[in-house]
PAFIKOL-276144 format. One record per residue (C-alpha): residue number from 1; residue in one letter; y negated, x, z. Coordinates in steps of 0.5 Angstrom, whole numbers, plus 500, padded with zeros to 3 digits. Each point is the difference from the previous one (the first is absolute). Last residue first. Layout:
N
<atom NUM; A; <Y; X; Z>>;
...
END
This chain:
353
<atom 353; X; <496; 487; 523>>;
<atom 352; X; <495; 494; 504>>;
<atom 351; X; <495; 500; 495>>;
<atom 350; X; <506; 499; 493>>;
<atom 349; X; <502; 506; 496>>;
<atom 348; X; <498; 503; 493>>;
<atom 347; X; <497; 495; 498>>;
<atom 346; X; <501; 503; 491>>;
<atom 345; X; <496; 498; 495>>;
<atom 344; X; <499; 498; 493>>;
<atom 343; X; <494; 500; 495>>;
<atom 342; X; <500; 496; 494>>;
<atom 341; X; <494; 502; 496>>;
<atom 340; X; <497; 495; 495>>;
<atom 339; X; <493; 499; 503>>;
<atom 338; X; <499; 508; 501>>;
<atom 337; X; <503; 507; 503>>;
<atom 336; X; <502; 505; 494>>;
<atom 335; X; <501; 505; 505>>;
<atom 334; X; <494; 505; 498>>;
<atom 333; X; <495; 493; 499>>;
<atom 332; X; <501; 498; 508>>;
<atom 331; X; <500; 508; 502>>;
<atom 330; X; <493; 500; 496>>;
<atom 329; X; <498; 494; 502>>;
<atom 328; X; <501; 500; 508>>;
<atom 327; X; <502; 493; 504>>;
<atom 326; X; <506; 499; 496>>;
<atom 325; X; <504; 507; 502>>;
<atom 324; X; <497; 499; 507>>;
<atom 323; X; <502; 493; 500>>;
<atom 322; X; <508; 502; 497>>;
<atom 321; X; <500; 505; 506>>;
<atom 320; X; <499; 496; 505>>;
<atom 319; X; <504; 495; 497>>;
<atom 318; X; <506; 507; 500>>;
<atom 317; X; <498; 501; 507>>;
<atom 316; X; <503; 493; 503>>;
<atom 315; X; <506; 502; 504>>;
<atom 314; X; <497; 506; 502>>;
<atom 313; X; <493; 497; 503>>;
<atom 312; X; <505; 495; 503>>;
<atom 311; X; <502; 493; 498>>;
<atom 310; X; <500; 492; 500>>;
<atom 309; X; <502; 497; 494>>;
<atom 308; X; <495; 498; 493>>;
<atom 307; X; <496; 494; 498>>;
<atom 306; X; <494; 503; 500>>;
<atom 305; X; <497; 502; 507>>;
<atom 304; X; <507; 502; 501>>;
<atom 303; X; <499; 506; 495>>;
<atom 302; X; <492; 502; 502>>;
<atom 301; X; <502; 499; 507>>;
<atom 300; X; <506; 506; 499>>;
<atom 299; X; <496; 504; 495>>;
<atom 298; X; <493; 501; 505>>;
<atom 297; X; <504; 506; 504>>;
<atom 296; X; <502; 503; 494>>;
<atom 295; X; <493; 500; 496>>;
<atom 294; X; <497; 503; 507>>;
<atom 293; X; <505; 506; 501>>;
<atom 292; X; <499; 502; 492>>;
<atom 291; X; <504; 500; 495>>;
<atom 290; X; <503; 504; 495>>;
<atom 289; X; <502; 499; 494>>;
<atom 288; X; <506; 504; 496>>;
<atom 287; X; <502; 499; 492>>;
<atom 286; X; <507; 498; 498>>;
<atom 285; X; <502; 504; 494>>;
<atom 284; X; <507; 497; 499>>;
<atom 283; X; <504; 506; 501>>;
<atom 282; X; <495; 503; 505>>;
<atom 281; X; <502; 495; 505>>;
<atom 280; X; <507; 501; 498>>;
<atom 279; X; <500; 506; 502>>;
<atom 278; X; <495; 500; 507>>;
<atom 277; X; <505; 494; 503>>;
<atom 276; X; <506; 506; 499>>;
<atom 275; X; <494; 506; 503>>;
<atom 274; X; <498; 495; 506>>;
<atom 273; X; <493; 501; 500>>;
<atom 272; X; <497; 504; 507>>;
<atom 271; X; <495; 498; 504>>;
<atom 270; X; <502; 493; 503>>;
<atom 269; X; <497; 495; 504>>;
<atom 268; X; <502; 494; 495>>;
<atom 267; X; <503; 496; 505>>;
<atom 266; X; <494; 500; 505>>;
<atom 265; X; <495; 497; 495>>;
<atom 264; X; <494; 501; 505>>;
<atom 263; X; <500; 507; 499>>;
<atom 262; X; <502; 507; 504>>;
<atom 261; X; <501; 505; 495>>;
<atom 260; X; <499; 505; 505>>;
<atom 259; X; <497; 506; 495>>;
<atom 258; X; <505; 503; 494>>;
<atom 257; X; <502; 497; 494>>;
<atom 256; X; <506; 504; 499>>;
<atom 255; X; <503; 501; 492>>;
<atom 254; X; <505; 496; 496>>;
<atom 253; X; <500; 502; 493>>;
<atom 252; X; <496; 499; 493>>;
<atom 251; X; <494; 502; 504>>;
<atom 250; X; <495; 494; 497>>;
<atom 249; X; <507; 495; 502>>;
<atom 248; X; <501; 504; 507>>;
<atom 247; X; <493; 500; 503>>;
<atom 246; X; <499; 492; 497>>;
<atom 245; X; <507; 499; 504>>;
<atom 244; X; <498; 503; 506>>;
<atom 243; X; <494; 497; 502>>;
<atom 242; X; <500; 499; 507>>;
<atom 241; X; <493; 499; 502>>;
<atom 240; X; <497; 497; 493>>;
<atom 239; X; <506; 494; 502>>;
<atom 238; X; <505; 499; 494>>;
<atom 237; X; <500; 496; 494>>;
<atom 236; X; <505; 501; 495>>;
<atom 235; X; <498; 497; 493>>;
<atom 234; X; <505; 499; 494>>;
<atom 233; X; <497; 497; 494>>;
<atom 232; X; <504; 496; 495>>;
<atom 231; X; <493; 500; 495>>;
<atom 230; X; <505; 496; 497>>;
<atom 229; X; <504; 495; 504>>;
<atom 228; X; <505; 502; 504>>;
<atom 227; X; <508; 500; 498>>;
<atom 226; X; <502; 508; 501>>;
<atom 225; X; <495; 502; 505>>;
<atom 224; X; <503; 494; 506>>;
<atom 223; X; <507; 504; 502>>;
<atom 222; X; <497; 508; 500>>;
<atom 221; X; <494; 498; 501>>;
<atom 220; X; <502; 495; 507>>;
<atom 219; X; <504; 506; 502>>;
<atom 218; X; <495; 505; 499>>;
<atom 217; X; <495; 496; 503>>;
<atom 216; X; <504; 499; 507>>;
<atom 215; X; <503; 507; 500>>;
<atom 214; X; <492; 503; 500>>;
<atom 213; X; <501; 504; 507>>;
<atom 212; X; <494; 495; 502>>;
<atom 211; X; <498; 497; 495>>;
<atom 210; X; <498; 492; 498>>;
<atom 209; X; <501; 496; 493>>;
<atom 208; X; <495; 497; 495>>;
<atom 207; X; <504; 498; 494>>;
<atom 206; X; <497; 499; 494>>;
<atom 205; X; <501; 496; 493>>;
<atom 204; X; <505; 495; 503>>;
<atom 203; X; <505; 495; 496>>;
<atom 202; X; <498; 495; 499>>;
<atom 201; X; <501; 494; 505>>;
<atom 200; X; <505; 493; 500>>;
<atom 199; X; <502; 501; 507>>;
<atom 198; X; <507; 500; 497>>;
<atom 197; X; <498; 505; 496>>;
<atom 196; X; <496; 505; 503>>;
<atom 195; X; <507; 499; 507>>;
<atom 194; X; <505; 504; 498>>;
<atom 193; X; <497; 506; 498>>;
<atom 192; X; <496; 499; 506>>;
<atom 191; X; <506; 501; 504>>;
<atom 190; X; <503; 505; 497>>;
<atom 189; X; <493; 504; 501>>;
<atom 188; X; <501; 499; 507>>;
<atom 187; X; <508; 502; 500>>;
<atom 186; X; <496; 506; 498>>;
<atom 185; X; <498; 502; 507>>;
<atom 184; X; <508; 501; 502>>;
<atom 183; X; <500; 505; 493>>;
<atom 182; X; <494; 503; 504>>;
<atom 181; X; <504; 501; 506>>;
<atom 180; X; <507; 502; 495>>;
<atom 179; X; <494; 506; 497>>;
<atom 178; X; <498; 502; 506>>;
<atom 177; X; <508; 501; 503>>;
<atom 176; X; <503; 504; 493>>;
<atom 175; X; <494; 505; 501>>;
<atom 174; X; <499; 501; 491>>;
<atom 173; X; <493; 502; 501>>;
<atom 172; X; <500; 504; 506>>;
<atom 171; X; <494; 501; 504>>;
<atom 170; X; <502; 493; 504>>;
<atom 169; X; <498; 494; 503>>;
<atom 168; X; <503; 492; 502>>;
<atom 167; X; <504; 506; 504>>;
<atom 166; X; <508; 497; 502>>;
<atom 165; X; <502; 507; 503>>;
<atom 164; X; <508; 498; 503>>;
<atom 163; X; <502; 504; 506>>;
<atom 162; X; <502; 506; 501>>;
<atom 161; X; <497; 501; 506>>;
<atom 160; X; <496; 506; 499>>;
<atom 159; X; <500; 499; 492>>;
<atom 158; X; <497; 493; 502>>;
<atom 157; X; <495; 503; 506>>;
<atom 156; X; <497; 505; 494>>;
<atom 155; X; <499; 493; 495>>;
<atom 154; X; <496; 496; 506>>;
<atom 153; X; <496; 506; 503>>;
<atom 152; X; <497; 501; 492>>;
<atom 151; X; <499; 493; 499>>;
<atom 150; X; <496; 498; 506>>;
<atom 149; X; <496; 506; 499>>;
<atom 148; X; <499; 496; 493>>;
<atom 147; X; <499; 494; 504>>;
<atom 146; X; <494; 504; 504>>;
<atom 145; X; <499; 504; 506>>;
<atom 144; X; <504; 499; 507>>;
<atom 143; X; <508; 498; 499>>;
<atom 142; X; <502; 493; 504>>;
<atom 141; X; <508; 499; 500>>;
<atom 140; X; <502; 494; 499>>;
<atom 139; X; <507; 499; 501>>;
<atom 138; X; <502; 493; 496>>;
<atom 137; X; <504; 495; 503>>;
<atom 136; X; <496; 494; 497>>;
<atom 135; X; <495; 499; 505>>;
<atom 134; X; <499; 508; 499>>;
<atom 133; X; <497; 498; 494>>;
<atom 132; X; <496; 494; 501>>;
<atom 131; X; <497; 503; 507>>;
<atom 130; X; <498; 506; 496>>;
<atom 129; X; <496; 495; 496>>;
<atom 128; X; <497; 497; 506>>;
<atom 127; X; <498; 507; 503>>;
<atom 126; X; <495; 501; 494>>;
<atom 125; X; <502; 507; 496>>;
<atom 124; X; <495; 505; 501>>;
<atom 123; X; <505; 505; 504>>;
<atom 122; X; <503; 501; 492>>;
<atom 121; X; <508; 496; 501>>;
<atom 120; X; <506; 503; 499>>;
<atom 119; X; <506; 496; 499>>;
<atom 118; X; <507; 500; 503>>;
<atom 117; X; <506; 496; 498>>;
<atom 116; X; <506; 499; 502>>;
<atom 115; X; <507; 495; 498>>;
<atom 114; X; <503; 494; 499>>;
<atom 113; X; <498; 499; 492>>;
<atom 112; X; <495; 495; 501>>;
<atom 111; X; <497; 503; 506>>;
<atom 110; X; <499; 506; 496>>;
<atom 109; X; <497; 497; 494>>;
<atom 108; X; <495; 496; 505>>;
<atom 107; X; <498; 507; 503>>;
<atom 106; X; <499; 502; 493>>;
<atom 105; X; <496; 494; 500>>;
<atom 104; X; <496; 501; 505>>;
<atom 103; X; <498; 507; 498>>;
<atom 102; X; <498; 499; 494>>;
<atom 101; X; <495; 495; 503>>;
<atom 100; X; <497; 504; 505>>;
<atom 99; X; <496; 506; 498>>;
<atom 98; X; <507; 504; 499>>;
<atom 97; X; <505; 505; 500>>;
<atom 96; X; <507; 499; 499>>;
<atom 95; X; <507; 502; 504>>;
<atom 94; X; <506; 496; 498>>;
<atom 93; X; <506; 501; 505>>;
<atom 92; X; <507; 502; 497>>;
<atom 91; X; <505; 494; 501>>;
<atom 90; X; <506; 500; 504>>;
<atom 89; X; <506; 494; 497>>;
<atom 88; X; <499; 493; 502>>;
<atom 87; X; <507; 497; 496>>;
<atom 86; X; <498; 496; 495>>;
<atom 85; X; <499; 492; 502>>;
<atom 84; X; <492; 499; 501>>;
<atom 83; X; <499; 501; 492>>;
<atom 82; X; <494; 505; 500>>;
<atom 81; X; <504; 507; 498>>;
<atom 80; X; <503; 497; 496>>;
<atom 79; X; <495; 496; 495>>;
<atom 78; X; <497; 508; 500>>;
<atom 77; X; <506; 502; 497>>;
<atom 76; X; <504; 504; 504>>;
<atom 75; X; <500; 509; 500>>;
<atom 74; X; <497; 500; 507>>;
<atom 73; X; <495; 505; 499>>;
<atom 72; X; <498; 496; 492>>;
<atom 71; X; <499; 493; 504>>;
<atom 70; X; <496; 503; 505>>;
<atom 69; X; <495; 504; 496>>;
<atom 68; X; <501; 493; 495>>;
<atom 67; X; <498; 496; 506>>;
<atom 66; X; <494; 504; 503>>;
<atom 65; X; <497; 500; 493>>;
<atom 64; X; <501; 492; 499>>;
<atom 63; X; <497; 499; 507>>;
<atom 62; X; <495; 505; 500>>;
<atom 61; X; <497; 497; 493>>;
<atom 60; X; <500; 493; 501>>;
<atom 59; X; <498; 499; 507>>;
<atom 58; X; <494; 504; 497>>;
<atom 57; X; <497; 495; 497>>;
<atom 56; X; <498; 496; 506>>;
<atom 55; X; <501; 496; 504>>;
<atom 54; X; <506; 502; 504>>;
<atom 53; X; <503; 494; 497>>;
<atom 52; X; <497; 500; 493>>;
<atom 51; X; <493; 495; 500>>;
<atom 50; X; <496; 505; 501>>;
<atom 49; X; <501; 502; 492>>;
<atom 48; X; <496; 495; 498>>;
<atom 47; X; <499; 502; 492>>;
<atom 46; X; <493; 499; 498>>;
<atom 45; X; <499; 498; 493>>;
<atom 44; X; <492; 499; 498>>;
<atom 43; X; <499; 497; 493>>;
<atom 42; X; <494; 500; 496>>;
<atom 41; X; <495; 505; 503>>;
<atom 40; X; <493; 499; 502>>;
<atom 39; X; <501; 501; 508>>;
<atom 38; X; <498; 495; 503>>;
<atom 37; X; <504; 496; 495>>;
<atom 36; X; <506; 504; 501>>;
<atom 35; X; <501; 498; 506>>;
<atom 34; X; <498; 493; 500>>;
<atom 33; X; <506; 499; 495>>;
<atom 32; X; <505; 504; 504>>;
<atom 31; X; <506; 501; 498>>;
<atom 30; X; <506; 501; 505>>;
<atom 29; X; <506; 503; 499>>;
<atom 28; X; <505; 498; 506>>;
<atom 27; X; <506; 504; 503>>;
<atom 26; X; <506; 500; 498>>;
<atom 25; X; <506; 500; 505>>;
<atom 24; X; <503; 505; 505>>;
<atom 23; X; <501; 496; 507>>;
<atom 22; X; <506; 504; 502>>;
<atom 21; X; <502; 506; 496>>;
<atom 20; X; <506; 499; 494>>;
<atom 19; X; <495; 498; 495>>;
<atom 18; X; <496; 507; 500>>;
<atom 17; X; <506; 502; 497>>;
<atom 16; X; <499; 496; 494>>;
<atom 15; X; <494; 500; 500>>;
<atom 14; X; <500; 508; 500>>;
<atom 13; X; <504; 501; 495>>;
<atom 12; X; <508; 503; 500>>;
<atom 11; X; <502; 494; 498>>;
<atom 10; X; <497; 499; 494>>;
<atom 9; X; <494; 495; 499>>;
<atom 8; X; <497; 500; 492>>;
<atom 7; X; <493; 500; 500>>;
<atom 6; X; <496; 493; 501>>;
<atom 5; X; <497; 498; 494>>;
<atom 4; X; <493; 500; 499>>;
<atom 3; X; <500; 504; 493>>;
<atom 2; X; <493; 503; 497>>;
<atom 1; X; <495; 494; 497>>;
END
């Protein structure tokens, strides 16, 4: 069996830092014997990201990007610049596009570190999302169109204002910012990391992980890869509506989907694959799966009806990708589906997130 052991921690890693951040603790990993018997596989593992503090995934991310931007600006260890007692000193804003939940914890970093954020939001975002972000001093700013558009407005605002752009997304395989987002993302991989062998599990034999941008999956890939299980297949789902990654992986760079992306799944409605995320992706061979709206919409009762937490389409889209993948011989058999499998997945976020 590969090594479960934990990764040595530095100073610098995301659990560390992360660690400095109210309410920062390690979220559940789950198995779900019934689950995985419904569905004709050995083990089910889900990762119950709902139960971070902003209740979702993406607490982890646009806290520890937005921190080390901070950090880097003014020069002080981020340990400094959250201890109460240093002198307060003028901060530059963050700026970030969002579908929701990037945005609140962009929000949540500059508030921890005594400063401004503004956050870009697609008209399509629900009010109540809105009001969790602005709740936590953000300027919200509603952009007409797509996420995508979203970005766009946000990275020209940023160099306007210079402030600080921390995009979860971004055409250049080496940006500083989207790889710290996915370092925050790999805080999850640590975790379970941690957590296989004092739950006495094998390791897993497949992920089944959501996209929008595709950060998320190149985070869990890149953390988890090295101690799966043969076949150690990496499986990233999205909405058939807004499906750039699988563009992306046949194009062998990022591209534009095009249409109005509008899907269920609100938190993956992106048309243009992050080029760090795409990298590693790549890397480690993952295959795309595309959904449909009807399959993302049952996901949520599915999971709770056996066994696992509340969540929205978003949160529950790689299950609604794993039934696909079981419920159809030919993609069952490509990705060596069967009896013996150990599949692992990630909740994204909690119902109310």
């Amino acid at each position: 069996m590969p090594n479960t052991s934990p990764a040595p921690v530095d100073a610098d890693s995301p659990a560390v830092l992360l660690g400095f951040c109210p309410g920062y603790s390690t979220t559940p990993l789950l198995d779900l014997p019934d689950l995985a018997a419904t569905l004709g596989v050995a083990a089910v593992l889900a990762k119950d990201e709902g139960r971070r503090p902003l209740g979702s995934f993406k607490a982890l991310g646009g806290v520890y990007a937005g921190l080390r931007a901070l950090a880097r600006a003014a020069a002080v260890p981020v340990a400094a610049l959250l201890d109460p007692a240093r002198p307060r000193v003028l901060l530059p804003a963050l700026v970030c596009a969002s579908d929701g939940n990037h945005g609140l914890a962009v929000a949540a970093a500059a508030r921890l570190a005594g400063t401004q954020a503004r956050v870009f939001l697609p008209a399509i975002v629900p009010d109540s999302r809105v009001a969790r972000i602005a709740a936590k001093g953000a300027e919200v700013v509603r952009v007409p169109g797509t996420y995508d558009d979203a970005v766009r407005v946000a990275a020209q605002a940023a160099r306007e204002w210079h402030a600080l752009l921390i995009a979860d997304t971004g055409a250049e395989p080496d940006d500083p910012v989207v790889a710290d987002v996915m370092a925050g993302y790999g805080a999850i991989a640590e975790e379970i990391r941690a957590q296989l062998p004092s739950a006495r599990q094998a390791a897993p034999t497949h992920l089944f992980v959501q996209a929008g941008v595709g950060g998320l999956a190149a985070a869990m890939a890149n953390g988890l890869c090295p101690l799966m299980a043969p076949p150690a297949r990496v499986v990233v789902v999205e909405p058939e509506t807004a499906a750039c990654v699988a563009a992306a992986l046949a194009a062998g760079r990022p591209v534009t989907v095009g249409g109005a992306l509008q899907t269920a799944a609100e938190m993956l409605s992106c048309g243009e694959a992050s080029a760090p995320a795409l990298r590693i992706l790549r890397s480690v061979a993952a295959e795309a799966l595309p959904v449909p709206e009807a399959a993302l919409l049952a996901a949520p009762a599915f999971l709770a009806a056996h066994g696992g937490p509340a969540t929205t389409p978003s949160g529950a889209a790689g299950l609604a990708g794993l039934r696909r993948a079981v419920a159809d011989d030919s993609t069952r058999g490509a990705l060596g589906l069967g009896p013996t499998s150990r599949v692992l997945l990630v909740i994204t976020e909690a119902l109310a997130a």
